[in-house]
C-alpha positions as CSV (number, residue, x, y, z in Angstrom):
1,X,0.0,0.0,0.0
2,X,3.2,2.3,1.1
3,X,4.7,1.7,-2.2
4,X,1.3,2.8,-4.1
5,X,1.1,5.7,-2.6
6,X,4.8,6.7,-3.3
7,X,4.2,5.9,-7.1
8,X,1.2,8.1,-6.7
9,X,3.2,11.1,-5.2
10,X,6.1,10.5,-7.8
11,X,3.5,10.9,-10.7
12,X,1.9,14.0,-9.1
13,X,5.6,15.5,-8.6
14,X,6.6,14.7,-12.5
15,X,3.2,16.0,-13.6
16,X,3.7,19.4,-11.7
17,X,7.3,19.5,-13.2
18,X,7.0,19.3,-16.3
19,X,6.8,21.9,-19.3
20,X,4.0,21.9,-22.0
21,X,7.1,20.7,-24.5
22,X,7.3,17.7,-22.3
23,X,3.5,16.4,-23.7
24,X,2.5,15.2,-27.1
25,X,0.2,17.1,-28.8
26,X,-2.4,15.4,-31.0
27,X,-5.0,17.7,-33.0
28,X,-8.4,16.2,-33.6
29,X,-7.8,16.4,-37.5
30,X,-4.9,13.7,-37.5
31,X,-6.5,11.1,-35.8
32,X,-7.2,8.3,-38.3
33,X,-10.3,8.5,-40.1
34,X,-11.8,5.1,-38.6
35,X,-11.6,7.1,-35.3
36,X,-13.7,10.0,-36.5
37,X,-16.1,7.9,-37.6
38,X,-16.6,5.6,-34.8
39,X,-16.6,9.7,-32.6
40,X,-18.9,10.5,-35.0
41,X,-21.6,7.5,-34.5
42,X,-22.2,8.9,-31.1
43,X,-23.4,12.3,-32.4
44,X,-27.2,13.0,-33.9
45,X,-26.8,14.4,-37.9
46,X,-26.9,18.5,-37.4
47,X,-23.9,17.6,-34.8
48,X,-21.9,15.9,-37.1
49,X,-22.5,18.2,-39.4
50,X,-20.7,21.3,-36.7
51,X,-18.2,18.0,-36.0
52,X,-16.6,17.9,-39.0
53,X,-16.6,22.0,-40.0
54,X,-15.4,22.6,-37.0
55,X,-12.2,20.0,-37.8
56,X,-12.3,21.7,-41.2
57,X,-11.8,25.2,-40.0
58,X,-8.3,23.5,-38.5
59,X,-6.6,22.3,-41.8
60,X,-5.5,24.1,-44.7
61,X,-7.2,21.7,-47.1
62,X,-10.4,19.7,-46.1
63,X,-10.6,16.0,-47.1
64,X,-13.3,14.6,-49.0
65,X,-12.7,11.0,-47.2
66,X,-12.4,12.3,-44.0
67,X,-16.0,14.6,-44.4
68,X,-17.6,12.1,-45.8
69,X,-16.7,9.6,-42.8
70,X,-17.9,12.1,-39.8
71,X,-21.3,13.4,-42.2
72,X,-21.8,10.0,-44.5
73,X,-23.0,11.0,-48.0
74,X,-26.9,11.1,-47.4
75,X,-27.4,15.0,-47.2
76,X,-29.8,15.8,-49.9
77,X,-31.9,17.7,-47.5
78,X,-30.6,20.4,-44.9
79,X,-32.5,22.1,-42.9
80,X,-31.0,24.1,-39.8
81,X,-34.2,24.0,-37.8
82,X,-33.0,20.4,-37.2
83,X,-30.2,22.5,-34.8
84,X,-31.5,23.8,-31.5
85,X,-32.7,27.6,-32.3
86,X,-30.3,28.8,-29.6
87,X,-27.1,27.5,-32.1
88,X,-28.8,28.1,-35.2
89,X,-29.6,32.4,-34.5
90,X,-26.0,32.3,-33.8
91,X,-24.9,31.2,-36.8
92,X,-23.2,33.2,-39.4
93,X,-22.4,33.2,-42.9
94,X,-18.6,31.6,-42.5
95,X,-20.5,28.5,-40.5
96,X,-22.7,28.0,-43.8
97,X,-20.6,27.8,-45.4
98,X,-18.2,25.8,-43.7
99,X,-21.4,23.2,-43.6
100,X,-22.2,23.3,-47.4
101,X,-18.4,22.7,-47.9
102,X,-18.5,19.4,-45.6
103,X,-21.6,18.1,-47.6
104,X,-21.0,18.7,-50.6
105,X,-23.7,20.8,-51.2
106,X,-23.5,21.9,-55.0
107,X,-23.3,17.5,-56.2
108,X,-25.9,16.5,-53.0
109,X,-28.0,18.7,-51.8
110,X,-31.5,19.1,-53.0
111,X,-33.3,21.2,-50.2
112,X,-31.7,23.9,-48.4
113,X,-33.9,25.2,-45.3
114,X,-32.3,28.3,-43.4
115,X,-34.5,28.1,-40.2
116,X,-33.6,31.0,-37.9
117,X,-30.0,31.3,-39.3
118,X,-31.4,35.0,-38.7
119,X,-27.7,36.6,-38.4
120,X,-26.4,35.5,-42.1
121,X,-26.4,38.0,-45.1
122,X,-26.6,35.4,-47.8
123,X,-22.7,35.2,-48.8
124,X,-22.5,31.9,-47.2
125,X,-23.9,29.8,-49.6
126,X,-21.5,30.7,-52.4
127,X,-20.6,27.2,-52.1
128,X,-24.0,26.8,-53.8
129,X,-23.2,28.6,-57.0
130,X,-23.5,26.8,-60.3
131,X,-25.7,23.9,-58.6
132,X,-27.5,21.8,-61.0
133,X,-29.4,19.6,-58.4
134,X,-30.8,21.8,-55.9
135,X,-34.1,21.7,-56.4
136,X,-35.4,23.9,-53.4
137,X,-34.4,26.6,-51.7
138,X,-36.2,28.3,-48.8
139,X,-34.8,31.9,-47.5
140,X,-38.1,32.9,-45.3
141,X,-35.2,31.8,-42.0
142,X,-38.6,30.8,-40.4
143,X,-39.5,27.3,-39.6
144,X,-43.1,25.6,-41.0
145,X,-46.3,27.3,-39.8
146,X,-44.3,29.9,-38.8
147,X,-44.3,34.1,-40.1
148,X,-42.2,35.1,-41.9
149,X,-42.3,38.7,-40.7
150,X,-39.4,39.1,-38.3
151,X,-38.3,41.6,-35.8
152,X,-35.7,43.1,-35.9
153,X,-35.4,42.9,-39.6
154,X,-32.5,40.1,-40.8
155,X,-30.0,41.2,-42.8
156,X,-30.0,38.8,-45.2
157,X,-29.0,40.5,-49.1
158,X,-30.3,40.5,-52.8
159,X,-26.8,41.8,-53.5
160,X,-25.0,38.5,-52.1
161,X,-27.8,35.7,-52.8
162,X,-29.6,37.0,-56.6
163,X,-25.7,36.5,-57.8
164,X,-25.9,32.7,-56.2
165,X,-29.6,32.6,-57.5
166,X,-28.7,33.6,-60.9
167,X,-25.8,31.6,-61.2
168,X,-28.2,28.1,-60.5
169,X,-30.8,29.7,-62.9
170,X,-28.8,30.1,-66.2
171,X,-27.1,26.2,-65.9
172,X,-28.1,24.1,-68.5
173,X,-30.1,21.1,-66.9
174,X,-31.4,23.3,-64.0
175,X,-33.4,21.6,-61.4
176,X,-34.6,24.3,-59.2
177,X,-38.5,24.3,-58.8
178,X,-39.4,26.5,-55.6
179,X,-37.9,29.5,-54.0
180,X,-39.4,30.9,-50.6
181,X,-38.1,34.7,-50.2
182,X,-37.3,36.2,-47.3
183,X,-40.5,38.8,-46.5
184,X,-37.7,41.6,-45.2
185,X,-37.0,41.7,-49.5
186,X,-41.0,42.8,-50.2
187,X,-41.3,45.6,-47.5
188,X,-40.3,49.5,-48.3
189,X,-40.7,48.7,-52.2
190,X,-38.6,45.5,-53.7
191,X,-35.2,46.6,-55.2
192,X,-34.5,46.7,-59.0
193,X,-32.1,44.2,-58.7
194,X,-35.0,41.6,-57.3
195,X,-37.5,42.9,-59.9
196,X,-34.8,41.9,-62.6
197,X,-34.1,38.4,-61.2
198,X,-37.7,37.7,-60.9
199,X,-38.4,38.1,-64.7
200,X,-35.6,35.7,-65.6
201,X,-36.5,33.1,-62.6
202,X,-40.3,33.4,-64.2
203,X,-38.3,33.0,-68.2
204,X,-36.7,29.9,-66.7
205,X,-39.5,28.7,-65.2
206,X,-41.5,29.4,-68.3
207,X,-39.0,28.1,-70.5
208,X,-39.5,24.7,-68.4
209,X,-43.0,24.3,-70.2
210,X,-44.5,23.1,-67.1
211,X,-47.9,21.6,-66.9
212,X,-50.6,21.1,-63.9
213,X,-49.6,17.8,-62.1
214,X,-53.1,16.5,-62.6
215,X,-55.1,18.5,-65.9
216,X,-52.0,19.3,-67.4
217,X,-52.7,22.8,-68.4
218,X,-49.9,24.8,-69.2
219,X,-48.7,26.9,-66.5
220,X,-48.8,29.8,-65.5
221,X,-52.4,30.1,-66.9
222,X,-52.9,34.0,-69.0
223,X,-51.2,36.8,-67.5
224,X,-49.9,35.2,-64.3
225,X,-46.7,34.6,-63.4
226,X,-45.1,32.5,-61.1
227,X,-43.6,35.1,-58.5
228,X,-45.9,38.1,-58.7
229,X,-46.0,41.1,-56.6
230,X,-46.4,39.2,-53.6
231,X,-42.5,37.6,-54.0
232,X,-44.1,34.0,-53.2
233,X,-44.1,31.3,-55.7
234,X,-47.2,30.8,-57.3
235,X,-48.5,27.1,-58.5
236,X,-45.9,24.8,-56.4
237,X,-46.7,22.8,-53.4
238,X,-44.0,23.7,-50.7
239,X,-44.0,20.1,-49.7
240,X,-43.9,17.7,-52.7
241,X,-42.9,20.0,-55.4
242,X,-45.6,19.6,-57.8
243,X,-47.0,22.1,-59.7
244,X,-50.9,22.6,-59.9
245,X,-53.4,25.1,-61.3
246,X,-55.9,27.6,-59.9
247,X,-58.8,25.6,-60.9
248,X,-58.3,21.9,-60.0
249,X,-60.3,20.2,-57.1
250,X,-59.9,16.9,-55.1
251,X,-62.6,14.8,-54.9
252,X,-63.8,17.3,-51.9
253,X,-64.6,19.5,-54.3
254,X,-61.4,21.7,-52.5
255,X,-59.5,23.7,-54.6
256,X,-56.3,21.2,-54.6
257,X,-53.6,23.6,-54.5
258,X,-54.0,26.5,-51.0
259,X,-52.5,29.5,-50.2
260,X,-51.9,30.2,-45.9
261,X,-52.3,33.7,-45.1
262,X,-49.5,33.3,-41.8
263,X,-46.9,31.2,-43.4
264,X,-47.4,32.5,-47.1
265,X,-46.7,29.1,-48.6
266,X,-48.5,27.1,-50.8
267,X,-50.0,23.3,-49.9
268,X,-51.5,20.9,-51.8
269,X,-54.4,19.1,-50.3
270,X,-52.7,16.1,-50.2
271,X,-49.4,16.9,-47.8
272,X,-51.4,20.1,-45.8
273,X,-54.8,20.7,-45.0
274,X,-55.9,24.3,-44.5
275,X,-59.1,25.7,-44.0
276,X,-60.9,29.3,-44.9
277,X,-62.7,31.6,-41.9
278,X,-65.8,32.5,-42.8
279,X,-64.8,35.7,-41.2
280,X,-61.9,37.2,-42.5
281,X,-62.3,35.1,-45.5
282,X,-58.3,34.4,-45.4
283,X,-57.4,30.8,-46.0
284,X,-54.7,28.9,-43.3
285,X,-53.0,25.9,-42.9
286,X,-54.7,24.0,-39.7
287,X,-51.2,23.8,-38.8
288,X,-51.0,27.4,-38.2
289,X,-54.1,28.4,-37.4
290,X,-56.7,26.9,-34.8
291,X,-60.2,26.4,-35.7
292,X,-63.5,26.7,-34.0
293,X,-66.7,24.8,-35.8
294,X,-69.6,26.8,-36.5
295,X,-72.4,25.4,-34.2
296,X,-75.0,26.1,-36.9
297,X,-72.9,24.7,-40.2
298,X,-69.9,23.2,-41.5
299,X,-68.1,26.9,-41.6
300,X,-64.8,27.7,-39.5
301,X,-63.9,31.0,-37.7
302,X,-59.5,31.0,-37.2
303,X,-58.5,31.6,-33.6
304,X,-57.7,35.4,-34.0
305,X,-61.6,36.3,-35.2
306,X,-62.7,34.1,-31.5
307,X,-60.2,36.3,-30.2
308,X,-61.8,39.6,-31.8
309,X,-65.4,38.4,-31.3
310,X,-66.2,40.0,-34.4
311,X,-68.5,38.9,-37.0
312,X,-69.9,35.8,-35.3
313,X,-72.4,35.5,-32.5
314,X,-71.6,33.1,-29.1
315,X,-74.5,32.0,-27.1
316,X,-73.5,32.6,-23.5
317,X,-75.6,29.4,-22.3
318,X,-73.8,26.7,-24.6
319,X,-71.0,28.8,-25.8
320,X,-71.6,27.9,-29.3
321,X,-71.1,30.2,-31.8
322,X,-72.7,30.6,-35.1
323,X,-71.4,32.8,-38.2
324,X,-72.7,36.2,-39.3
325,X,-73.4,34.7,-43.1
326,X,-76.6,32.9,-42.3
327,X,-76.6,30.9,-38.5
328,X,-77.0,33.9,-36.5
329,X,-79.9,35.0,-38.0
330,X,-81.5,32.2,-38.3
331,X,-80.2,30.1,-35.0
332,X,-79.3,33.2,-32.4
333,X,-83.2,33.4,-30.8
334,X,-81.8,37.1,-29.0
335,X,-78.7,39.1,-29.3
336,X,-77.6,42.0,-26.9
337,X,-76.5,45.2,-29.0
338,X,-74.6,46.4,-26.2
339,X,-71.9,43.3,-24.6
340,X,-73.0,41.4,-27.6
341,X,-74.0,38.6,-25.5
342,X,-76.3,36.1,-27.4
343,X,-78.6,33.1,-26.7
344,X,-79.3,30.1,-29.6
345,X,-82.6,28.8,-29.8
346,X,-81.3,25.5,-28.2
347,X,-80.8,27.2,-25.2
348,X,-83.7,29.5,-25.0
349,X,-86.3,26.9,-24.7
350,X,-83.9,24.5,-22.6
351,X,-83.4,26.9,-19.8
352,X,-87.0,28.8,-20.8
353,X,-84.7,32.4,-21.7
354,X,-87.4,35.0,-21.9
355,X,-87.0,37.2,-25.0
356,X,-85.1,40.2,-23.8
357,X,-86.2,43.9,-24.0
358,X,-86.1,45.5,-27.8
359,X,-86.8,48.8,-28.8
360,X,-89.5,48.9,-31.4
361,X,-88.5,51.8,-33.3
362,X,-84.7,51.4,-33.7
363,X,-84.8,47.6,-33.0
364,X,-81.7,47.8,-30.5
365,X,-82.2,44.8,-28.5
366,X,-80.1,44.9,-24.6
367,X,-79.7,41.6,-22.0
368,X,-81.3,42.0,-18.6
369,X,-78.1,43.2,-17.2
370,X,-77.0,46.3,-19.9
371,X,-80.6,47.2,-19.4
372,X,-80.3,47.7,-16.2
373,X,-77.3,49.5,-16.3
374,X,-78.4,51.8,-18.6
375,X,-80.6,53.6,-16.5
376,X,-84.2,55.5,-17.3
377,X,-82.2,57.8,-20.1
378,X,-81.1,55.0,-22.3
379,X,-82.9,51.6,-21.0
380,X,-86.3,50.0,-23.2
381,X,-88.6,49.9,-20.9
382,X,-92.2,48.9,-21.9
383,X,-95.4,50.9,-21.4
384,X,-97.7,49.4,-18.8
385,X,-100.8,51.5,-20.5
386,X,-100.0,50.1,-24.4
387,X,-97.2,47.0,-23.6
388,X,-94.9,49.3,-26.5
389,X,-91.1,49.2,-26.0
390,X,-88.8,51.7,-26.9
391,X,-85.3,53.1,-25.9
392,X,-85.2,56.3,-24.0
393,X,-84.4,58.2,-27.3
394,X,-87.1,57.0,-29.2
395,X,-89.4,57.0,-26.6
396,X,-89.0,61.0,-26.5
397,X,-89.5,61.0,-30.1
398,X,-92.4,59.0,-30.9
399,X,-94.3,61.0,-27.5
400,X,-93.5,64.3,-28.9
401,X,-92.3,64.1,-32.5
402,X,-92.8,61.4,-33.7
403,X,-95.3,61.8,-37.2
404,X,-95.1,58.1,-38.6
405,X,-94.8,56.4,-35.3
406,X,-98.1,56.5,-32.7
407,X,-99.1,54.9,-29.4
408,X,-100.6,51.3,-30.2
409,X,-103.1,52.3,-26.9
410,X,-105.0,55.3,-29.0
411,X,-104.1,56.2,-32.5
412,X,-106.1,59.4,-32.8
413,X,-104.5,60.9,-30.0
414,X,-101.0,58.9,-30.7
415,X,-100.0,58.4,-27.1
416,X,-101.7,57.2,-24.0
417,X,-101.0,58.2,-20.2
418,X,-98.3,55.7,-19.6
419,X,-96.0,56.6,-22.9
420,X,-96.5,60.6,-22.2
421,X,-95.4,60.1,-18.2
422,X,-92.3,58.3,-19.4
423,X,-91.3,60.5,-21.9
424,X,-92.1,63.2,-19.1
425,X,-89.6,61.4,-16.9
426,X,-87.1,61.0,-19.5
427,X,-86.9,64.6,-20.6
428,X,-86.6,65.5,-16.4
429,X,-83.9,63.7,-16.2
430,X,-82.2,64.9,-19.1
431,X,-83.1,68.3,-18.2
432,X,-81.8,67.6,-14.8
433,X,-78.1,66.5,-15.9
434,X,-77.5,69.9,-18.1
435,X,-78.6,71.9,-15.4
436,X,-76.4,70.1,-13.2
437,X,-73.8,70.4,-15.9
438,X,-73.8,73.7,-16.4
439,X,-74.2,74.5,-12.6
440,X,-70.6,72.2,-12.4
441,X,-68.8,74.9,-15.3
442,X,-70.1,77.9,-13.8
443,X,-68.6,76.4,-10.4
């Protein structure tokens, strides 16, 4: 035991002794490339991907062998939302680069995604130029379902990527079939130089002679293009690649190619669903948007109308609610023109609702509760001589100037006791506060 512990000490002692020339350095890059790749089996993809730039960034000249060892050879699809979003905003346009290097990219890669790489200007994927096989590439930086519209703006730039873009375009044997724009390029006016690369990626495009994936029409149909002013590609599922017309349906009777108001993509039926709000009339992937079924029909409002409450009615009872377009005037049995509050039919003769107070005149219809808040100038309050209802306002009007509008009591005289006292009381009150107004300003 003695003699282990000297050992120890005497190890300790040369350890402390010794100068860094007395160790062997060994770099990462010159261990054998069987190592690498056994390192590399313990990391997922994206890491790999960092794994072998980063050993790149420490040799003068990268190896082919040794890249292809740490990242294997099936990267036809990249997309940095894959790397945790805390890495990815970090990234800038020498990392991009460095990772399109280590793949490949201009012989491989097919899809390029550049989810939150929010800090790159767009000179990193030089190593892009001249491809021949990409086939997508999306510059929105935003992940799926996701806005585009970012804050602060990115500084991604036409004048580094349209040269990149251009370059891909004008290769014979071109395979590029979707581009997603970044939305920072559409606002304050789109530059010259975009409105110049847009008309040749259209020619291309054009060029192509592409036809509707299931009628075959020629595409684009008439005068349409397929990046308009909007800067989003027109005709092209984001997913699958295909290209369809404006008029096709699935067997739904949906229109087979959508558009999504938050994510500004296009879907086909068959790889996203998306649904239209019979409110706002914009159309969304159900992916982005949440739905609420109308109680009276097959219609849909999106989550930000619920969130308005505007144009649809919610019965307070059952807390369905029923669109504007036809349900609420045929299902709502009573609607409140002050909170808005509404009861269906349903639930009026479930829980025996009596109908609540409506002006005759101006129609304005108030719950129980704003009535009562409203006091005697603005509350409908029925006549207990002739059962009429009317606001305060048009009670004062129909008692004393009213010419079309008379008391249903005596129609000769047009009003009976009980309308003429509460018309009295009305204009005493109103009389009341602006003499106690004016008594206030002369104060």
């Amino acid at each position: 035991m003695a003699s282990a512990v000297n050992d120890s000490c005497k190890r300790r002692r040369l350890l402390g002794d010794a100068s860094p020339e007395d160790f062997i350095s060994c770099p990462l890059s010159d261990l054998p490339n069987g190592v690498m790749t056994n390192v590399a089996n313990y990391l997922d993809a994206p890491s790999r991907l960092f794994f072998a730039a980063a050993l790149t960034n420490q040799i003068a000249v990268a190896s082919d062998e040794r890249n292809t060892a740490i990242v294997g050879n099936e990267w036809t699809t990249l997309d940095f939302g894959d790397i945790e979003k805390d890495l990815a905003v970090k990234l800038i346009d020498g990392d991009i680069s460095a990772v399109l290097l280590c793949i490949d990219a201009v012989n491989r890669l097919k899809r390029l995604k550049l989810t939150n790489c929010i800090n790159i200007t767009g000179v990193g994927l030089e190593p892009l130029r001249g491809s021949t096989i990409i086939e997508q590439i999306d510059l929105s930086l935003v992940g799926d379902h996701q806005s585009p519209n970012i804050s602060p703006k990115p500084p991604i730039s036409c004048e580094f990527v349209l040269p990149i873009l251009d370059s891909i375009i004008e290769r014979e044997g071109c395979s590029l079939r979707h581009l997603q724009f970044p939305s920072v390029w559409s606002e304050g006016g789109k530059s010259i130089q975009f409105e110049q690369f847009r008309i040749r990626y259209n020619e291309m495009l054009d060029n192509r002679g592409v036809g509707c994936a299931k009628c075959n029409t020629n595409l684009p149909p008439g005068d349409l293009s397929w990046i308009g002013e909007r800067i989003v590609q027109n005709f092209t599922c984001y997913e699958c690649l295909k290209h369809f017309c404006i008029t096709c349906t699935n067997d739904d009777g949906e229109g087979v190619l959508g558009h999504c108001h938050n994510c500004k993509k296009g879907y086909c039926t068959d790889c996203q669903k998306s649904k239209g709000c019979i409110c706002c009339d914009f159309e969304y992937c159900v992916d982005c948007r949440d739905f609420t079924d109308c109680s009276g029909c097959d219609s849909v409002f999106c989550e930000e109308c619920i969130a308005s409450g505007n144009e649809h009615s919610k019965c307070y009872e059952c807390e369905g609610r029923f669109c504007n377009d036809f349900c609420a005037k045929y299902e709502i049995s009573t609607h409140c023109d002050s909170c808005k509050k509404s009861c269906c039919n349903n639930c009026q003769e479930d829980y025996h609702q009596e109908d609540w107070p409506s002006c005759k005149r101006c129609r304005d219809c108030f719950c129980d509760d704003c009535n009562e808040k409203k006091g005697i100038l603005y509350a409908i309050q029925m006549c207990d001589s002739c059962y009429t209802s009317y606001c305060g306002d048009c009670r004062e009007f129909v008692t004393f100037e009213g010419d079309d509008i008379m008391c249903e009591e005596d129609e000769e005289n047009k009003n009976c006791a009980g309308c003429v006292q509460l018309a009295g009381l009305i204009s005493d009150e109103k009389w009341r506060l602006r003499n106690g107004s004016s008594f206030e300003l002369s104060k």
